[in-house]
Every structure is written in structure tokens, then in C-alpha cells.
C-alpha positions in Angstrom: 85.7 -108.8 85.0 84.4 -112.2 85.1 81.1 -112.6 86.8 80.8 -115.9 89.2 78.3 -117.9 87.1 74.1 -117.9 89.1 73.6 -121.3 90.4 71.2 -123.8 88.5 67.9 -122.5 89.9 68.4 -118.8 89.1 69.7 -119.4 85.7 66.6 -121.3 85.1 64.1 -118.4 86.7 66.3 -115.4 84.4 66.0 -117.8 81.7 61.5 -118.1 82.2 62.2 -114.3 82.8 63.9 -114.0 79.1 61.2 -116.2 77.9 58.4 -113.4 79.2 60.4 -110.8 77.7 60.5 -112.5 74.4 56.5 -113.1 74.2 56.7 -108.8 74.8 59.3 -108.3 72.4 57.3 -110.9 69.5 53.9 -109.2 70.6 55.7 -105.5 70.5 56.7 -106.3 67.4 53.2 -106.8 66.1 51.2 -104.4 67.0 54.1 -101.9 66.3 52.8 -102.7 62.5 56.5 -102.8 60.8 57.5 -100.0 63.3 54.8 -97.5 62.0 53.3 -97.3 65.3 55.9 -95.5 68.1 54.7 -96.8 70.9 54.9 -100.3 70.4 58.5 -99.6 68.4 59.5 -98.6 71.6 58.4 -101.3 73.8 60.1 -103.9 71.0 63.0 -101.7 71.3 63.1 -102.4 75.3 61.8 -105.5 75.3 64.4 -106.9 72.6 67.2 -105.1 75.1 65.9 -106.8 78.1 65.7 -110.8 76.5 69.0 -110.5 75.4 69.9 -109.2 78.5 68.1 -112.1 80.8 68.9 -114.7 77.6 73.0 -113.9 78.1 72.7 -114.2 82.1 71.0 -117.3 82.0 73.5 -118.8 79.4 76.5 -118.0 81.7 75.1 -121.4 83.4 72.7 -123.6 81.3 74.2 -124.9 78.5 73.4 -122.9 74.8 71.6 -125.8 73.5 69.2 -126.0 75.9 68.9 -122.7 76.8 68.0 -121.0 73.3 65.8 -123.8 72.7 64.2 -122.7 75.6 63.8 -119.5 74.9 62.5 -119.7 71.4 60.1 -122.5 72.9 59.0 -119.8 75.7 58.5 -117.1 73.1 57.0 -118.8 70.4 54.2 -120.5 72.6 53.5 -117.4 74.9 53.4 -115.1 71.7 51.1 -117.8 69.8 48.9 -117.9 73.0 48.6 -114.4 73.8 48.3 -113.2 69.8 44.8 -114.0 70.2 44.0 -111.9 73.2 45.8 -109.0 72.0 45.7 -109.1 68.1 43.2 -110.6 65.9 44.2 -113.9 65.4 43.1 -117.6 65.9 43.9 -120.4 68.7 42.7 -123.1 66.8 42.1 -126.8 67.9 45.6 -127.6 65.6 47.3 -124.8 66.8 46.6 -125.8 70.2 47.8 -129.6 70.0 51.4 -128.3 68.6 51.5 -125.3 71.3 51.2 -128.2 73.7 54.1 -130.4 71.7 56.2 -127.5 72.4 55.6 -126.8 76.1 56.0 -130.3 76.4 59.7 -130.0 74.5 60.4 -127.0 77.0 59.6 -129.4 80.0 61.6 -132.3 78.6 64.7 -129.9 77.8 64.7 -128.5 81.8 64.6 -132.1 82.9 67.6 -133.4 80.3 69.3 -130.3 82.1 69.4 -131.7 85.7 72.8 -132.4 86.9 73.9 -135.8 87.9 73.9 -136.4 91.1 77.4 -136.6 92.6 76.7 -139.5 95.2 
């Protein structure tokens, strides 16, 4: 059964959506203290099933190279800029200038995805 591919724009949207479900998988993932605490195992648990999910959708269109960088991009900067409000740990000042190189990488890599256009 093969699945007509989602056009650009919604590839793009379930990929921001894996990104979000990445930053509640990393952040599951650490307050679930090495899976000591159930609760928290389970929400890594579902939200680890639901990137994938999202991640593999979006990849049916975008390109893999763009797309996983992407996504670890996404993840890695919403879970660094969340950690703070719900773990104890630092934004610092250095933290925050590299957070921004990344975002900005994220940004570039959408735009090297547009597709020519075919006038």
C-alpha cells in the first residue's frame, strides 16, 4: 500500500509537529530519572512512538538530510530551552548564543528546501 506522498507545506507542519514531540520525548526522558519514575517512562514511551511516527510521515516528502537535521535541531533547542523551566538547569548567556546558531541552521535548512520554481 503505498501512501501518495503530503505536499510540501504539510510535510513541513508534521515535521515542526515531530520536532514538539521530540522536545516531550528528550524532556520525558529526564525527569523519568533513567526510567525509575513510571510516569514520565510512560510519557517517553508515547512520546518516542509519536516522533517517529510524525518524523517517518514528514520524510515521505522532505528529503532525509534535511529533515533529520531538522528534527534533531527542533529537539535539541526546544529541550535545551524548556530544561530550564521544567528541570533544574541553566540557560546561560553561551548557551543561548549557540541555541540561537541552531535555530538559525533550522531556518536556513527550510529555505535550501524550497523547490525551484518551474517557470
Amino acid at each position: 500500500m503505498n501512501a501518495k506522498p503530503q505536499s510540501p507545506r504539510t510535510a513541513w507542519l508534521t515535521l515542526l509537529l515531530a520536532g514538539a514531540f521530540e522536545v516531550g520525548y528528550a524532556l520525558s526522558v529526564g525527569g523519568s530519572h533513567a526510567f525509575t519514575v513510571w510516569q514520565w517512562s510512560v510519557a517517553a514511551a508515547v512520546f518516542f512512538l509519536l516522533t517517529l511516527w510524525a518524523l517517518s510521515q514528514a520524510l515521505r516528502t522532505i528529503e532525509v538530510s534535511i529533515g533529520y537535521a531538522t528534527w534533531a535541531g527542533l529537539g535539541s533547542a526546544g529541550a535545551a530551552l524548556l530544561g530550564p523551566v521544567f528541570f533544574d538547569e541553566s540557560l546561560t548567556p553561551t548557551k543561548a548564543l549557540w541555541l540561537a546558531v541552531t535555530i538559525t541552521g533550522v531556518i536556513w535548512l527550510k529555505l535550501a528546501d524550497r523547490q525551484p520554481d518551474p517557470t
